[in-house]
DOKOLKOL-337759 format. One record per residue (C-alpha): residue in three letters; y, x, z. Coordinates in steps of 0.001 Angstrom, whole numbers, padded with zeros to 6 digits. Example, Ala and Ser with C-alpha at 12.3 -4.5 7.8 and 13.67 -1.06 7.14 Angstrom:
atom residu->ala, Y->-004500, X->012300, Z->007800
atom residu->ser, Y->-001060, X->013670, Z->007140
This chain:
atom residu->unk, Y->000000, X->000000, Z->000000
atom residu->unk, Y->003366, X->001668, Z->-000904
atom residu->unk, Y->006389, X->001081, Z->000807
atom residu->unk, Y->009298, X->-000878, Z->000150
atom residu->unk, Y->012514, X->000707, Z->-000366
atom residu->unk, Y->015369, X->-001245, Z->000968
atom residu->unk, Y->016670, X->-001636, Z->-002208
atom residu->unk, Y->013128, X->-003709, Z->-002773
atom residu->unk, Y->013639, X->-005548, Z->000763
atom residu->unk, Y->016893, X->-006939, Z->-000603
atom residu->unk, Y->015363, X->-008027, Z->-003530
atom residu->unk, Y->012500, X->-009730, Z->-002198
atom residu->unk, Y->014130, X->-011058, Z->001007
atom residu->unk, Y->014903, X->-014576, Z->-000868
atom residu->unk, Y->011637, X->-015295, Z->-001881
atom residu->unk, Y->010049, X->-013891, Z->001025
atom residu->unk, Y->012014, X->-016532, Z->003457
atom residu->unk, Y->011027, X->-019110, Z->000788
atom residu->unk, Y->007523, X->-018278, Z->001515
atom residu->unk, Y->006846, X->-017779, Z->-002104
atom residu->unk, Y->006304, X->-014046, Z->-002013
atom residu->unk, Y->002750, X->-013060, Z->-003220
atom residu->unk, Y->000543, X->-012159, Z->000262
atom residu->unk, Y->000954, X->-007953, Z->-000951
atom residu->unk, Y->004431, X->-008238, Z->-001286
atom residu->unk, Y->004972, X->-010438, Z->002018
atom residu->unk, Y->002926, X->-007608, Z->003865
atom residu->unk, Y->005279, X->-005117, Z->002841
atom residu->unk, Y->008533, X->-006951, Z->003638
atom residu->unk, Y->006874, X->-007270, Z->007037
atom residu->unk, Y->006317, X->-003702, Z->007821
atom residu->unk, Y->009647, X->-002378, Z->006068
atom residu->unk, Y->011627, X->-004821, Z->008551
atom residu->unk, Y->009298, X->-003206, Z->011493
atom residu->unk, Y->010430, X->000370, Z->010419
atom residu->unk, Y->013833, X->-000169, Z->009626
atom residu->unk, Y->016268, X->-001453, Z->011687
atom residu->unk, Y->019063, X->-002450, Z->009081
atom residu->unk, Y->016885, X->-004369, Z->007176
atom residu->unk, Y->015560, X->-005955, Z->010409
atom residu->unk, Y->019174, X->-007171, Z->011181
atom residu->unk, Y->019914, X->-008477, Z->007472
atom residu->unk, Y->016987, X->-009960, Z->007819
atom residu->unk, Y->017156, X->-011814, Z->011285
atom residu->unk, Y->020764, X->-012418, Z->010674
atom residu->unk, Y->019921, X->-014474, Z->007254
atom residu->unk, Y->016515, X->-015889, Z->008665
atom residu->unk, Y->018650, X->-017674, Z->011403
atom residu->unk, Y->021976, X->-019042, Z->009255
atom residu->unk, Y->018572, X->-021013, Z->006913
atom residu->unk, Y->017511, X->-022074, Z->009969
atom residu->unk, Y->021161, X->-023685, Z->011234
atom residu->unk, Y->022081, X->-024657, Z->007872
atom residu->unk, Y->018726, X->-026543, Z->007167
atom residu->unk, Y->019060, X->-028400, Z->010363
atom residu->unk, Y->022793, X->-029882, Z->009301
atom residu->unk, Y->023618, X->-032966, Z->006949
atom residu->unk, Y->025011, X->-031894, Z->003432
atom residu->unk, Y->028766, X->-032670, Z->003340
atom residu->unk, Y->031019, X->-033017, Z->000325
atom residu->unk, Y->033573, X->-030694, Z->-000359
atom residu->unk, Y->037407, X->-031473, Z->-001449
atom residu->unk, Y->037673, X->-032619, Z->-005228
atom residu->unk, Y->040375, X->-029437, Z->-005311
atom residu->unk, Y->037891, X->-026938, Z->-003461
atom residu->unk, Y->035048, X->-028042, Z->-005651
atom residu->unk, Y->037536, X->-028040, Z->-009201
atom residu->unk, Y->038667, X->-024265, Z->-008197
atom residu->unk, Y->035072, X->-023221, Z->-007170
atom residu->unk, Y->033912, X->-024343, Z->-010707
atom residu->unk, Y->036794, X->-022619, Z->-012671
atom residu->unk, Y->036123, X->-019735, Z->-010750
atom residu->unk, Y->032328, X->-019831, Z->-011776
atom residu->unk, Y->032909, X->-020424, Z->-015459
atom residu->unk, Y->036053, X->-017850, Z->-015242
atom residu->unk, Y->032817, X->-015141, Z->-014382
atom residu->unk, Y->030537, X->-016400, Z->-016252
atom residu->unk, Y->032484, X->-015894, Z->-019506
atom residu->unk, Y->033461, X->-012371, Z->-018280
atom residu->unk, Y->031870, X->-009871, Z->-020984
atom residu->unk, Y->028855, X->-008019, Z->-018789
């Protein structure tokens, strides 16, 4: 089993909290955030904002906040890479 850099952690951190990280993969995320302590607080730190956010009732945004947040987007999006 090779190890994870924490350039990997990052990557796999998302699916990994989704629980839809393959078993080998979920192993290694497991023992990199044993070993390495900044990884073990970006991963705590996100693990528990899921946890509050998924236990809270959607609300709407402002029509303004949501009409700037969407001109923002497509502002990036048609950015050149």
């Amino acid at each position: 089993m090779s190890l994870l850099t924490c350039k990997d952690f990052l990557s796999e951190l998302s699916e990994y909290l989704d629980e839809t990280t393959d078993p080998d993969i979920r192993r290694r995320v497991e023992v990199h955030v044993s070993e390495c302590p900044n990884c073990f607080v970006v991963f705590d730190t996100t693990k528990k904002t899921l946890q509050i956010y998924k236990g809270m009732e959607p609300q709407p945004i402002p029509q303004d906040v949501h009409s700037r947040l969407m001109a923002a987007l497509e502002k990036r999006r048609s950015r050149p890479a």
